[in-house]
DRENDO-1510 file (C-alpha; in Angstrom, 1 decimal, always signed):
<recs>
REC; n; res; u; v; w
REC; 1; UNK; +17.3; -3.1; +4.0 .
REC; 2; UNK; +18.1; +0.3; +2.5 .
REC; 3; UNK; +20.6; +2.7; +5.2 .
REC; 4; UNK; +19.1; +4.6; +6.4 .
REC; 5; UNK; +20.0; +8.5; +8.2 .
REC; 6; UNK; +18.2; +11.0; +10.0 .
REC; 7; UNK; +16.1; +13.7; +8.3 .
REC; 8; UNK; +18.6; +17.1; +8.1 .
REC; 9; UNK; +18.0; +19.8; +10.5 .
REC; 10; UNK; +17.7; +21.9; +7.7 .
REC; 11; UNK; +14.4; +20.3; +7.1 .
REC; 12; UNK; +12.6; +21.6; +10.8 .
REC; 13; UNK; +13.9; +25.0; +9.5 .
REC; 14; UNK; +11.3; +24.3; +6.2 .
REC; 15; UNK; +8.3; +23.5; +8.2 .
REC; 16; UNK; +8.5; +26.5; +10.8 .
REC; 17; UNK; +10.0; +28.0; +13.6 .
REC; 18; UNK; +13.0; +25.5; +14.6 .
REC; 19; UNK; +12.9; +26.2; +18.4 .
REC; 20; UNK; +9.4; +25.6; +18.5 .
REC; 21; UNK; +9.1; +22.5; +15.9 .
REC; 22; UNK; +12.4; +20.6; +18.2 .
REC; 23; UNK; +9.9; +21.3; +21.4 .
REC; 24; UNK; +7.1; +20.0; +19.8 .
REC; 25; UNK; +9.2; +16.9; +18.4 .
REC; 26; UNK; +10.9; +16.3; +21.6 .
REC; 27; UNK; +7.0; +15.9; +23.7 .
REC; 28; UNK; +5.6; +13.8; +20.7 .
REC; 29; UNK; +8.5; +11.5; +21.6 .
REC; 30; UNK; +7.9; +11.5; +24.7 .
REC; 31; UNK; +3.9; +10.8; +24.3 .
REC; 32; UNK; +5.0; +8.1; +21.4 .
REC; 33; UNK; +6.9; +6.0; +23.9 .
REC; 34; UNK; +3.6; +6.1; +25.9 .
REC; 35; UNK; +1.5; +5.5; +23.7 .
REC; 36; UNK; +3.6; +2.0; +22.5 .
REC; 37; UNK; +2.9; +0.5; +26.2 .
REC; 38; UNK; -0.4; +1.4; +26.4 .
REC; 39; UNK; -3.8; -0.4; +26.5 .
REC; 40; UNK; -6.0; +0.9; +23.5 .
REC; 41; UNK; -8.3; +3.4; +25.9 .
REC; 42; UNK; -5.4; +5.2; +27.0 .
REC; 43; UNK; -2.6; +4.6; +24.7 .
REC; 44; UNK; -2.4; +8.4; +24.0 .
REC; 45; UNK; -1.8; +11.4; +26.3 .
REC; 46; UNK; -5.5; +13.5; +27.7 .
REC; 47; UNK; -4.3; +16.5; +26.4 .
REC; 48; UNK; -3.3; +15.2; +22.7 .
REC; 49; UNK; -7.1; +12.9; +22.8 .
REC; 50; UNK; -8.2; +17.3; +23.8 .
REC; 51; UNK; -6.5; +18.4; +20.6 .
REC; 52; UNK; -3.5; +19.8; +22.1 .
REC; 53; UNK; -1.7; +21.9; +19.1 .
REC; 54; UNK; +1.0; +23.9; +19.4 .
REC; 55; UNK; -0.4; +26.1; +16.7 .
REC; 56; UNK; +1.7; +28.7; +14.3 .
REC; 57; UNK; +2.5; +29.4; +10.7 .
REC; 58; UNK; +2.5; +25.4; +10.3 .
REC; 59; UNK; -0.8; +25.0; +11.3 .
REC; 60; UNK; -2.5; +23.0; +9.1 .
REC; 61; UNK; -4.8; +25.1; +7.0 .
REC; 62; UNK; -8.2; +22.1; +6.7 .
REC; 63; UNK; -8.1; +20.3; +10.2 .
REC; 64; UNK; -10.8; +17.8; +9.7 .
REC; 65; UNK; -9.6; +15.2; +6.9 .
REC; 66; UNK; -12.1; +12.6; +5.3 .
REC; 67; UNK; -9.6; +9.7; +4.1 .
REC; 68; UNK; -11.3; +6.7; +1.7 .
REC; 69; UNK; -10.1; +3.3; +2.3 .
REC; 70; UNK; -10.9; -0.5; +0.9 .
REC; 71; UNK; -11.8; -2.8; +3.7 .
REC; 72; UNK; -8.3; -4.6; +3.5 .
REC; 73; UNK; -5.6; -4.9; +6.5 .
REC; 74; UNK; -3.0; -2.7; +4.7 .
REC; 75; UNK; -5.4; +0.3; +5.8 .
REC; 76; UNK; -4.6; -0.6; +9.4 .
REC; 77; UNK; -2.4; +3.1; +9.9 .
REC; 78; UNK; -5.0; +5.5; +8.6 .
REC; 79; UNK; -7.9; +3.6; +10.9 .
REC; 80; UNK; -5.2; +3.7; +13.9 .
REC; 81; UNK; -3.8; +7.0; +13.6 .
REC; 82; UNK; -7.5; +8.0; +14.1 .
REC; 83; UNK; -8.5; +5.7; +16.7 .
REC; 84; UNK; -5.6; +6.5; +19.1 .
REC; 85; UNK; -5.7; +9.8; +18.6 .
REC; 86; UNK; -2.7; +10.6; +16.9 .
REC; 87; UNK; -4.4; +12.4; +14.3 .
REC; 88; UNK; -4.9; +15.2; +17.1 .
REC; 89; UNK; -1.1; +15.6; +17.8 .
REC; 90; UNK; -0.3; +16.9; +14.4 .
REC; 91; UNK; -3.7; +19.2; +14.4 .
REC; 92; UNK; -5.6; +17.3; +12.4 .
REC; 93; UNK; -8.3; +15.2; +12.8 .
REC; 94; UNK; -8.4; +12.1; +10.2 .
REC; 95; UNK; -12.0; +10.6; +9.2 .
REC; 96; UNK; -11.6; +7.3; +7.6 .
REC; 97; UNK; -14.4; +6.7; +5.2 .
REC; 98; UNK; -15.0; +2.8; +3.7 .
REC; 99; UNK; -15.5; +3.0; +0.2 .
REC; 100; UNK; -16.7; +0.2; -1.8 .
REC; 101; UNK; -14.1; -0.3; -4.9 .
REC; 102; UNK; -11.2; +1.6; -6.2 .
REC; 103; UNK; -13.1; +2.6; -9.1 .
REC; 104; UNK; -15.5; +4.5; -6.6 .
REC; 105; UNK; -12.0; +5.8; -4.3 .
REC; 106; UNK; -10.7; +7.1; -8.0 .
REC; 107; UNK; -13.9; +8.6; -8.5 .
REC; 108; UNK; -14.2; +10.6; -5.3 .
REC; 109; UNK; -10.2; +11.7; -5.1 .
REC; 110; UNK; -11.0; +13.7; -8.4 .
REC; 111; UNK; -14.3; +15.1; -7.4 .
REC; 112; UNK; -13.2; +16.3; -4.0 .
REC; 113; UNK; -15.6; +14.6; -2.1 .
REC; 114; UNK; -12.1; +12.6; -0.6 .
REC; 115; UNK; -9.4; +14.7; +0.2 .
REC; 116; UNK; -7.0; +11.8; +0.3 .
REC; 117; UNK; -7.5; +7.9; +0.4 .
REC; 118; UNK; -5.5; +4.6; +1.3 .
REC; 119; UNK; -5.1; +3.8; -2.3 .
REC; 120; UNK; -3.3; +1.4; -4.9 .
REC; 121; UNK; +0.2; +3.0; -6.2 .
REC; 122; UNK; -0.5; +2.4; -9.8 .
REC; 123; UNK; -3.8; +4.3; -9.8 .
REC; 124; UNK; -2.2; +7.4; -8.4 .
REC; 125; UNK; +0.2; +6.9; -11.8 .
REC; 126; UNK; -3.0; +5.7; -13.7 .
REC; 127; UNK; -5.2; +9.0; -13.0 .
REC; 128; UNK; -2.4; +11.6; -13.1 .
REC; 129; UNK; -1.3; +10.2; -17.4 .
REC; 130; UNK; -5.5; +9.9; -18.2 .
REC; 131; UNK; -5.0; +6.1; -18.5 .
REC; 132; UNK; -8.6; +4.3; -18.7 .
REC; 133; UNK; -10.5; +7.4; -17.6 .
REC; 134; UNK; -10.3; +10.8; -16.9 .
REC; 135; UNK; -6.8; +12.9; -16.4 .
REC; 136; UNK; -6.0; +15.0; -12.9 .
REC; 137; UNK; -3.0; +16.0; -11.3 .
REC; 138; UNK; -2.3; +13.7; -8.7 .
REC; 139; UNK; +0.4; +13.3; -5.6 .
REC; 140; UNK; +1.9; +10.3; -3.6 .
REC; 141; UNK; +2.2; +11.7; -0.3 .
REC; 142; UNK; +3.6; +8.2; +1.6 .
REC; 143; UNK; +3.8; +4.8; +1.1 .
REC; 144; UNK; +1.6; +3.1; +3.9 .
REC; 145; UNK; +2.8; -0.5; +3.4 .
REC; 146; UNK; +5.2; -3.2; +1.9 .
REC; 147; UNK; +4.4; -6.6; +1.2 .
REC; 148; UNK; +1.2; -8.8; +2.3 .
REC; 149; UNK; -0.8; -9.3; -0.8 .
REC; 150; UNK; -1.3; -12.9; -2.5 .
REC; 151; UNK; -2.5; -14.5; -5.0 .
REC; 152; UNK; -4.7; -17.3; -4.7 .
REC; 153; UNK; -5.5; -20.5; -7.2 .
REC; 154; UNK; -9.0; -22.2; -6.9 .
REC; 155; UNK; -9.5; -25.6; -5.6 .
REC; 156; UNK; -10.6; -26.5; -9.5 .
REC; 157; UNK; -7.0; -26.1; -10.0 .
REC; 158; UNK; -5.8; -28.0; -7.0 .
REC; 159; UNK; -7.6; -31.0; -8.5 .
REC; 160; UNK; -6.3; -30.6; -12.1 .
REC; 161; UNK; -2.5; -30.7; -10.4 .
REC; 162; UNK; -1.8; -27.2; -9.7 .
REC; 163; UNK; +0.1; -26.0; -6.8 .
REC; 164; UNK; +2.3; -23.1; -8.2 .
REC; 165; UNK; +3.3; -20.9; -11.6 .
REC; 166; UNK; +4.8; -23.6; -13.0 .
REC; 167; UNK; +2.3; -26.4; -13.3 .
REC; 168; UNK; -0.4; -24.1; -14.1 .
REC; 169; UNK; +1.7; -22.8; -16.8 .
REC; 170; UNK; +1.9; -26.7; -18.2 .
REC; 171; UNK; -1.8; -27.1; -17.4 .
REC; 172; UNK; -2.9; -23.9; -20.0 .
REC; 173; UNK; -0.7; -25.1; -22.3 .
REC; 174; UNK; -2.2; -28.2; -22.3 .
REC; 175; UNK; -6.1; -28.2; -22.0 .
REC; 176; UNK; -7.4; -24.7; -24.0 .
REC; 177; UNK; -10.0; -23.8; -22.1 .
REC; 178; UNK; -10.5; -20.0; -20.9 .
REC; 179; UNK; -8.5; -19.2; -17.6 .
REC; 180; UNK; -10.0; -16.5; -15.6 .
REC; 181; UNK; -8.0; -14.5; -13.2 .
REC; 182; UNK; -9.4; -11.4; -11.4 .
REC; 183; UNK; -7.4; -8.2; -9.9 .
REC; 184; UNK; -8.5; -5.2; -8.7 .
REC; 185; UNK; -8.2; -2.8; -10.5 .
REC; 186; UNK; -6.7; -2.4; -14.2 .
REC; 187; UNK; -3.5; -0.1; -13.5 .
REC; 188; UNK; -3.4; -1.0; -10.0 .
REC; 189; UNK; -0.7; -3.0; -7.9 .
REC; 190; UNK; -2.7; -6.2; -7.6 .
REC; 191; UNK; -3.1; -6.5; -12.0 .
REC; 192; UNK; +0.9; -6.1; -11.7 .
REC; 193; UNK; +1.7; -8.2; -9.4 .
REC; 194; UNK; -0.8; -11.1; -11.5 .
REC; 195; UNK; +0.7; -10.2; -14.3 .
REC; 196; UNK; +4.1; -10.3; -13.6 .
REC; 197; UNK; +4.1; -13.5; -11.6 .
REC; 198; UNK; +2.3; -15.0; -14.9 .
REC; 199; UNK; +4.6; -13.9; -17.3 .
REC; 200; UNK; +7.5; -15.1; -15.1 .
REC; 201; UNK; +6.4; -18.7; -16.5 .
REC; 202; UNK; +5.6; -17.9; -19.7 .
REC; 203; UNK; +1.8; -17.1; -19.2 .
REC; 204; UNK; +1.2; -14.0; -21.2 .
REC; 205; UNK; -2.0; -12.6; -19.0 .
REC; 206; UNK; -2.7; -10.0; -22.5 .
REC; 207; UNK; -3.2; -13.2; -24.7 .
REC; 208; UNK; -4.0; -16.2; -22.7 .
REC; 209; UNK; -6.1; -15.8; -19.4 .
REC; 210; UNK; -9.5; -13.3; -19.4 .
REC; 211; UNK; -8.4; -10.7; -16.9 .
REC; 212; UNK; -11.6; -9.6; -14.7 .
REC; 213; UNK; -11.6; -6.6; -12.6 .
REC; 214; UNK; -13.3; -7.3; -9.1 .
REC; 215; UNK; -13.3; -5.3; -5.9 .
REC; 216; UNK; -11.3; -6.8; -2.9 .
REC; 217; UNK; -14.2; -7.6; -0.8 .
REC; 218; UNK; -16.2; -9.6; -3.2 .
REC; 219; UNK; -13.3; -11.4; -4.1 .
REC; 220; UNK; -14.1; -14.5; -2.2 .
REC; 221; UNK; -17.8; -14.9; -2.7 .
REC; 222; UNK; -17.0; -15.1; -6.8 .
REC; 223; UNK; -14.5; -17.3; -6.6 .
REC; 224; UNK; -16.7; -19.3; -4.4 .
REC; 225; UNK; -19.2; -19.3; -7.4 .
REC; 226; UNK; -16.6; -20.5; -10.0 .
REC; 227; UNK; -16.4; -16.5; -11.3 .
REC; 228; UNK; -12.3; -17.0; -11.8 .
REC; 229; UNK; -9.3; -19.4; -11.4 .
REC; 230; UNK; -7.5; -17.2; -9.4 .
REC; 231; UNK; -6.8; -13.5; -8.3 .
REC; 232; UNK; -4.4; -11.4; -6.7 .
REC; 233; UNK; -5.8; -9.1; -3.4 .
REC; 234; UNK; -4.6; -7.3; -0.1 .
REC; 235; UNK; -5.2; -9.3; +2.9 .
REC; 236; UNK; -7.1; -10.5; +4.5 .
REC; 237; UNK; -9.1; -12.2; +1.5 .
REC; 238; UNK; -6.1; -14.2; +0.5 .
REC; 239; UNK; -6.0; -16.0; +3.9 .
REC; 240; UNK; -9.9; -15.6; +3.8 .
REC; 241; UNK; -9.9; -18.1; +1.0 .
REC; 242; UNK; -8.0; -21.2; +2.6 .
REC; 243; UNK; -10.4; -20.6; +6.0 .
REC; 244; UNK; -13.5; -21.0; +3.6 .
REC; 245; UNK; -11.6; -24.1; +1.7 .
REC; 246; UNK; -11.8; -22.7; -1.4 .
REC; 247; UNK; -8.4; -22.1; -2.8 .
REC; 248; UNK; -4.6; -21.4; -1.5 .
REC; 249; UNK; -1.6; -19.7; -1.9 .
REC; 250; UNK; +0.2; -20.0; -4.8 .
REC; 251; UNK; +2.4; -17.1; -3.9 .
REC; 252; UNK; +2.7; -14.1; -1.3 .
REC; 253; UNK; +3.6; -10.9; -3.3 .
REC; 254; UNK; +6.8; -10.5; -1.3 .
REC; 255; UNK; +7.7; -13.9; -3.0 .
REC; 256; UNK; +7.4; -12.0; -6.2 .
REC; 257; UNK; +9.0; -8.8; -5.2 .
REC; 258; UNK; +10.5; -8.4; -1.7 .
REC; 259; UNK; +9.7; -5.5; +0.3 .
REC; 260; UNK; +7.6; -4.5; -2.8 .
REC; 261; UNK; +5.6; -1.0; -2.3 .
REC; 262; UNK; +1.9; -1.1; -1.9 .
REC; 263; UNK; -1.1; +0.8; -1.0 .
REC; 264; UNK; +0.1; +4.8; -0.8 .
REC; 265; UNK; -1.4; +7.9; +0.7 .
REC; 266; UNK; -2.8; +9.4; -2.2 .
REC; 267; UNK; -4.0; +12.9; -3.1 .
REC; 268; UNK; -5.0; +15.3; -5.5 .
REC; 269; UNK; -2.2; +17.6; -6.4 .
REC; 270; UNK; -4.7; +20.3; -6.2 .
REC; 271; UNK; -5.0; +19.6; -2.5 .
REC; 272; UNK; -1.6; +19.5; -1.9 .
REC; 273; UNK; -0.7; +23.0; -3.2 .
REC; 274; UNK; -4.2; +24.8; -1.4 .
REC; 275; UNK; -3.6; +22.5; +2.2 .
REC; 276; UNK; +0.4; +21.5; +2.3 .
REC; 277; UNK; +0.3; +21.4; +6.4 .
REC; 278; UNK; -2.5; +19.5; +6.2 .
REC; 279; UNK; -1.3; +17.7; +4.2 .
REC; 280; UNK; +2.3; +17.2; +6.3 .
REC; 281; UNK; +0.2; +16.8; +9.3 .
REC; 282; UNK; -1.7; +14.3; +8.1 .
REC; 283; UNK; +1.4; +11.9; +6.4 .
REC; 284; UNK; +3.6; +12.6; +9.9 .
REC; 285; UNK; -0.2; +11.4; +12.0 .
REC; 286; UNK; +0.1; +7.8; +9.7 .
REC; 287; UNK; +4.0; +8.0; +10.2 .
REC; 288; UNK; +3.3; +7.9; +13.9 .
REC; 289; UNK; +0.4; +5.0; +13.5 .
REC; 290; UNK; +2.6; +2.8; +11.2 .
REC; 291; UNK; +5.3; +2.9; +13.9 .
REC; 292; UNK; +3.0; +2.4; +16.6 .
REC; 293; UNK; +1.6; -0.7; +14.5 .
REC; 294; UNK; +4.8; -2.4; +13.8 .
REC; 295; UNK; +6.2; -1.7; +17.2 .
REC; 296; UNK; +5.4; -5.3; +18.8 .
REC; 297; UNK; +3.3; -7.9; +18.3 .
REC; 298; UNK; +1.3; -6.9; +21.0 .
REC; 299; UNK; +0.1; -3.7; +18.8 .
REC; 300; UNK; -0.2; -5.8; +15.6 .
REC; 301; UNK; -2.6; -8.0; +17.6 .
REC; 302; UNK; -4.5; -5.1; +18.8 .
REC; 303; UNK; -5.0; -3.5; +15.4 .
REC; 304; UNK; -6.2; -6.4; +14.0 .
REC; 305; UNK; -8.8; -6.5; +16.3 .
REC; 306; UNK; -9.6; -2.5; +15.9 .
REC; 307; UNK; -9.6; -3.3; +12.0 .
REC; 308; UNK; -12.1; -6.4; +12.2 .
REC; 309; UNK; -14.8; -4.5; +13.1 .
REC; 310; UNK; -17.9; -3.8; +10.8 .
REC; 311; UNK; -17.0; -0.6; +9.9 .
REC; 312; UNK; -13.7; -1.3; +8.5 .
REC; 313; UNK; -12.4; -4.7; +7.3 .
REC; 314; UNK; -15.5; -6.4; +8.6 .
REC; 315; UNK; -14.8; -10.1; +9.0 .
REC; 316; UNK; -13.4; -12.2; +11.7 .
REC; 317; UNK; -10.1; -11.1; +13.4 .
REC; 318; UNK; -9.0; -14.7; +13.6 .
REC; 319; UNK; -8.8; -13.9; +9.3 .
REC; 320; UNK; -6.2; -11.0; +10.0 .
REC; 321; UNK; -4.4; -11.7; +12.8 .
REC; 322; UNK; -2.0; -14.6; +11.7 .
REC; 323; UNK; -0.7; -13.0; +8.4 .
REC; 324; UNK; -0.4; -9.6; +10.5 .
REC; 325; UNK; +2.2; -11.4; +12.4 .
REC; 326; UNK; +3.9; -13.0; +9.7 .
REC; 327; UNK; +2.1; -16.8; +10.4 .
REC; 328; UNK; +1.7; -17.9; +6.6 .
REC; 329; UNK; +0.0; -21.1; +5.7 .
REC; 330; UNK; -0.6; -22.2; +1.8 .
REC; 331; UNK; -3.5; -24.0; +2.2 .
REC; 332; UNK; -1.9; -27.1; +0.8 .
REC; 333; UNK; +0.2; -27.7; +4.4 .
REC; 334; UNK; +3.2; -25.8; +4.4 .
REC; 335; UNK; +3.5; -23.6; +7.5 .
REC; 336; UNK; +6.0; -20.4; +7.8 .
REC; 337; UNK; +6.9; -17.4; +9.6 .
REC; 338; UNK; +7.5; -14.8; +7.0 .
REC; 339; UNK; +10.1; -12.2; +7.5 .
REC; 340; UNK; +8.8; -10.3; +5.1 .
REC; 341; UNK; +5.1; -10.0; +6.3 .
REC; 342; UNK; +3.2; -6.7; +6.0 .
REC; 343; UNK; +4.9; -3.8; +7.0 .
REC; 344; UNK; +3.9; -0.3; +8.0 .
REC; 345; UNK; +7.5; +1.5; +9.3 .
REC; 346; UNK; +10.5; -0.7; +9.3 .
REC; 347; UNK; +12.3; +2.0; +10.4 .
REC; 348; UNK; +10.6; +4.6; +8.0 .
REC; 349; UNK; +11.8; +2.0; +4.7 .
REC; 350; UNK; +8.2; +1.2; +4.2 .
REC; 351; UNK; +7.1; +4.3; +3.9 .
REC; 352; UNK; +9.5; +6.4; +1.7 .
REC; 353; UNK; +8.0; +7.1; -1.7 .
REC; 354; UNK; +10.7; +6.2; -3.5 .
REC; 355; UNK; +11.0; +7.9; -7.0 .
REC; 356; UNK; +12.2; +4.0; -8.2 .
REC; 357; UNK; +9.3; +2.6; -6.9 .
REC; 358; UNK; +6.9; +5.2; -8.9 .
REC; 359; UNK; +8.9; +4.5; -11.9 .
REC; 360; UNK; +8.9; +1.0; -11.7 .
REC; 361; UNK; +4.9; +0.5; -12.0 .
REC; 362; UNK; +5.2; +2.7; -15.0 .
REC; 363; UNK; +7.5; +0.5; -17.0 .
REC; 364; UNK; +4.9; -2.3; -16.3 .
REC; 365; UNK; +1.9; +0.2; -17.7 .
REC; 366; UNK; +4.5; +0.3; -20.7 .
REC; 367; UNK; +4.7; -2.9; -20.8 .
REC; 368; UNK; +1.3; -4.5; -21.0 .
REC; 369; UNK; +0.1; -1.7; -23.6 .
REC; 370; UNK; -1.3; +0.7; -21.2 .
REC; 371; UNK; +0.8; +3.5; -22.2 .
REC; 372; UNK; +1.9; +3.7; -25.8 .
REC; 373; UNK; +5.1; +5.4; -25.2 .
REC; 374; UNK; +7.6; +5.7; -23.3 .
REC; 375; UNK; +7.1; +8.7; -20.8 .
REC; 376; UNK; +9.6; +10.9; -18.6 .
REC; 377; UNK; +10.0; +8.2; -16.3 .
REC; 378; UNK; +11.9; +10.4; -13.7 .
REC; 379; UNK; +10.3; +13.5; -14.1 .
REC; 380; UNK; +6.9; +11.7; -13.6 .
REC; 381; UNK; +7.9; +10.2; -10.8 .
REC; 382; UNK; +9.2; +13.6; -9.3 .
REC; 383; UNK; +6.3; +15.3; -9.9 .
REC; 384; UNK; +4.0; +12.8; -8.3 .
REC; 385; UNK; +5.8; +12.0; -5.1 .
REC; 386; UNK; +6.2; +14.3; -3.1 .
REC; 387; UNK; +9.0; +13.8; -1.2 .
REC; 388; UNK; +10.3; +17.2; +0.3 .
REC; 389; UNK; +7.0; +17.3; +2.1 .
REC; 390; UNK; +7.2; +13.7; +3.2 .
REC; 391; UNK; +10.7; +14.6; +4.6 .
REC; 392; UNK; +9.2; +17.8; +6.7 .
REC; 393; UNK; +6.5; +14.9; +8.1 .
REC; 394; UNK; +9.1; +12.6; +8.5 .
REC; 395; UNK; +10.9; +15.0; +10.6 .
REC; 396; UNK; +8.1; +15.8; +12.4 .
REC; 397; UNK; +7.1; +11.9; +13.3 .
REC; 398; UNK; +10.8; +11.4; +14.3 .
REC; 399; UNK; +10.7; +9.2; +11.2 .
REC; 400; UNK; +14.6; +8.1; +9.5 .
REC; 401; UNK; +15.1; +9.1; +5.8 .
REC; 402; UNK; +17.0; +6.7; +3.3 .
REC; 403; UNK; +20.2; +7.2; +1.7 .
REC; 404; UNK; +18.8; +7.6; -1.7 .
REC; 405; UNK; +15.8; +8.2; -3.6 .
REC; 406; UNK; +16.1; +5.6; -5.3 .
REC; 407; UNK; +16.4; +1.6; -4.3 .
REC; 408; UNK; +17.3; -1.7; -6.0 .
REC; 409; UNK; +16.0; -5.1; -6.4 .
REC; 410; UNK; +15.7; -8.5; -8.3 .
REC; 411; UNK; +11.9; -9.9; -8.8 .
REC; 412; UNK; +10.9; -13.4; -8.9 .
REC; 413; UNK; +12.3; -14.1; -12.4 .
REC; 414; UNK; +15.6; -12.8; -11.8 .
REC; 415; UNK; +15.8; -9.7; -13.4 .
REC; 416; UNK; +17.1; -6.4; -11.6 .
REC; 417; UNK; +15.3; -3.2; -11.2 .
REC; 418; UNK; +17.4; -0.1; -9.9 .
REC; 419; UNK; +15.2; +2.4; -11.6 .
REC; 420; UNK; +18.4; +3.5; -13.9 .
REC; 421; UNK; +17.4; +2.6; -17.1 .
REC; 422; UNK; +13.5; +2.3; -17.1 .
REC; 423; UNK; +12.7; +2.2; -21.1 .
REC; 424; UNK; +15.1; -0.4; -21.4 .
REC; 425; UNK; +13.7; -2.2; -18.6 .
REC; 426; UNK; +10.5; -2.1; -19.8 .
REC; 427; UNK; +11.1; -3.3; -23.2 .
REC; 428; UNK; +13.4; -5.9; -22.3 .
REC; 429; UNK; +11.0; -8.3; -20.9 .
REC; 430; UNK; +10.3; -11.4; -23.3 .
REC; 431; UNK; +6.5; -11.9; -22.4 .
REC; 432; UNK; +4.9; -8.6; -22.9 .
REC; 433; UNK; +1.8; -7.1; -24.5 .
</recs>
C-alpha cells in the first residue's frame, strides 16, 4: 500500500477560516465515530440529519446535488453518504439519480441536467479529448473505488474446455468462429480491463473478438440469450452470473491489476469553477461514506442491503453481499477470501486521484487506436484531476493524503507502470491496435 501522511495544515488555511474549519473537523470526528457503531436509523447525529452547517465563506454555493449512478455496488458511497445523512454535515444535500447506461450518464454530465455522477475513469478522459462523441471540459474530483469488477466466460465456453485466458486463447486459435465479448462502454474501465487481460494471452480484442458495448444491468439477460462469450462488468452482475448458472469467473480485475482505480466522482469542469465548495463538500460527504462503508463488516453488510433495493442496484442482497466482503467463488469450485475485494477508503488509498492512474488509461486509449497521438500525458492528467481540491475535502473528512502523486505497479502480464514514461509504455506493448 502506498504511505501514506496527513493532509498539511496549510490546506484548512485554503478552505477558510482555520479556527473555525479545526472546530468543525474536530465534531465531525466526533459524530463519525458515532456514526460507525450505529444502527442505520440513527447512525448520524439529530442535529447533522437537521442540516446542522457551520456556515461561512466555505459554504457551498449549490446545496442540493443530483448525482447519476449505474445500478452497480461500486456506487455504494454516493447512495450511503445520502442515506445516513452525511451529505448534511458538509452542507450539502446529495440526490442520487439511477441512470440507465453510461452513454445516457455521459450525456447528462455535459448537458447539466447531472451535476456530477458515479462514473467510469476512462469516460471522464474520453469526453474531455472529444473521443467517440462530443468534447467538454471535464474534472475527476475522487476516486470512489478500487478493485471488484470481473470478467465472466459463458458456460458455451465451459463446455468447449475453457476455464481461463489461456485455453480460450488456444480455443480461438483453433476453431475460427466469431468470439463475442461485451464491455460497457468503449473508453471506459471495463473495455480496458477486457482488453488488456486479452492481449495478455495473445488475443488481440481490435482483430479477433467482435467487441459489443452493453449496459451493466442487461449484462446478464444477453448473455443468457447467447448475445456474447463473455464480458467484463462492476459487481454485482459478475457474481449475478454464476447464481443464474450461466457462466463464471475467469478473472477478478484485481487479478489483472491490483488495487486498480475504478468508478470516479466525475464532473464537468464548468461546475467545478462556478460551485468549488460544492463541490469540496460534496467529495469530503463520499470521503466520510466510503470510510463509514469499509469500516467493518458489519457496515459492508448493511450497505449491501441499503443498495439492493429497487431503486438502486435492484436485485437480491444475497448477489452483493459475499463479494462485498471479499467471499469470491469462480463458479467452477474454487472458494477464496480476497484481500483485494472492493474498496471504498483503505485509509484514503482508494480514493486519491492519482495523476498515474489518469495517465495510465490514456496510454491504453493510445494504444487500441482511440487516440492517434500521443497527448500531454501529465498535463492532461493535471488538468482533469483535481487534486488541490480533493486535498481541502480530504482535510475536511479527516481523510490521509499519499506520499506522491503518483504510484506504481506490475499488471497481470508483468509489465510495470509508474506513470514515468507513458509514450513509451504505450507503444511498447506487443499486441496492440
Amino acid at each position: 500500500m502506498t504511505p501514506v501522511t496527513r493532509s498539511p495544515s496549510s490546506d484548512a488555511a485554503r478552505s477558510g477560516d482555520p479556527g473555525a474549519n479545526a472546530g468543525r473537523r474536530k465534531w465531525l470526528s466526533g459524530t463519525a465515530r458515532a456514526v460507525a457503531g450505529a444502527s442505520l436509523l440513527s447512525l448520524v447525529d439529530p442535529l447533522v440529519r437537521a442540516g446542522a452547517w457551520a456556515a461561512g465563506t466555505d459554504a457551498p454555493e449549490k446545496t442540493e446535488v443530483k448525482i447519476g449512478f449505474i445500478p452497480l455496488t461500486d456506487c455504494a458511497s454516493v447512495v450511503m453518504a445520502s442515506v445516513l445523512g452525511i451529505d448534511k454535515k458538509h452542507g450539502v444535500t446529495i440526490t442520487p439519480s439511477k441512470e440507465a447506461s453510461w452513454a445516457a450518464v455521459r450525456d447528462k454530465l455535459m448537458n447539466g441536467e447531472l451535476d456530477m455522477a458515479h462514473v467510469l475513469y476512462g469516460l471522464v478522459y474520453g469526453v474531455h479529448l472529444g473521443i467517440g462523441g462530443p468534447k467538454k471540459d471535464m474534472a475527476v474530483l475522487m476516486s470512489l473505488n478500487q478493485n471488484g469488477q470481473a470478467i465472466t466466460l459463458s458456460n458455451k465456453l465451459l463446455e468447449a474446455g475453457v476455464r481461463d485466458g489461456e485455453s480460450l486463447a488456444r480455443l480461438m486459435a483453433s476453431d475460427k468462429r466469431e468470439y463475442t465479448f461485451a464491455q460497457t462502454f468503449p473508453t471506459g474501465t471495463h473495455a480496458m480491463w477486457l482488453y488488456y487481460w486479452l492481449a495478455a494471452y495473445g488475443i488481440n480484442p481490435m482483430k479477433d473478438a467482435k467487441v459489443i458495448t452493453v449496459p451493466p444491468p442487461q449484462m446478464v439477460a444477453n448473455m443468457r440469450v447467447g448475445n456474447m462469450d463473455g464480458y467484463c462488468v462492476g459487481e454485482p452482475w459478475g457474481a449475478r452470473a454464476i447464481l443464474d448458472k450461466i457462466g463464471y469467473t475467469a478473472v477478478t480485475t484485481q487479478g489483472i491489476w491490483t488495487d486498480h482505480p475504478e468508478k470516479v466522482l466525475g464532473t464537468s469542469a464548468d461546475f467545478v469553477s462556478r460551485h468549488p465548495n460544492t463541490a469540496r463538500a460534496v467529495t469530503a460527504a463520499i470521503l466520510e461514506a466510503g470510510k463509514w462503508i469499509d469500516a467493518s463488516p458489519a457496515n459492508r453488510q448493511k450497505t449491501a442491503e441499503t443498495i439492493a433495493a429497487k431503486s438502486y442496484v435492484n436485485t437480491d442482497a444475497s448477489g452483493i453481499v459475499d463479494r462485498m466482503l471479499g467471499r469470491y467463488e469462480d463458479g467452477l469450485g474454487k472458494r477464496w477470501t480476497d484481500e483485494h475485494a472492493m474498496r471504498f477508503y483503505a485509509d484514503g488509498s482508494a480514493n486519491f486521484p492519482y495523476l498515474s492512474d489518469g495517465m495510465w488509461f490514456l496510454t491504453q486509449h493510445k494504444r487500441w487506436g482511440l487516440l492517434k497521438e500521443h497527448p500531454d500525458y501529465l498535463a492532461m492528467a493535471r488538468q482533469v484531476n483535481r487534486i488541490e481540491l480533493y486535498k481541502q475535502a480530504a482535510q475536511a473528512a479527516g481523510v490521509p493524503l499519499p506520499a506522491s502523486e503518483m504510484r506504481s505497479s506490475k499488471l497481470i502480464d508483468g509489465v510495470a507502470w509508474d506513470g514515468s514514461n507513458p509514450a513509451a509504455y504505450a507503444d511498447g506493448f506487443k499486441v496492440k491496435a
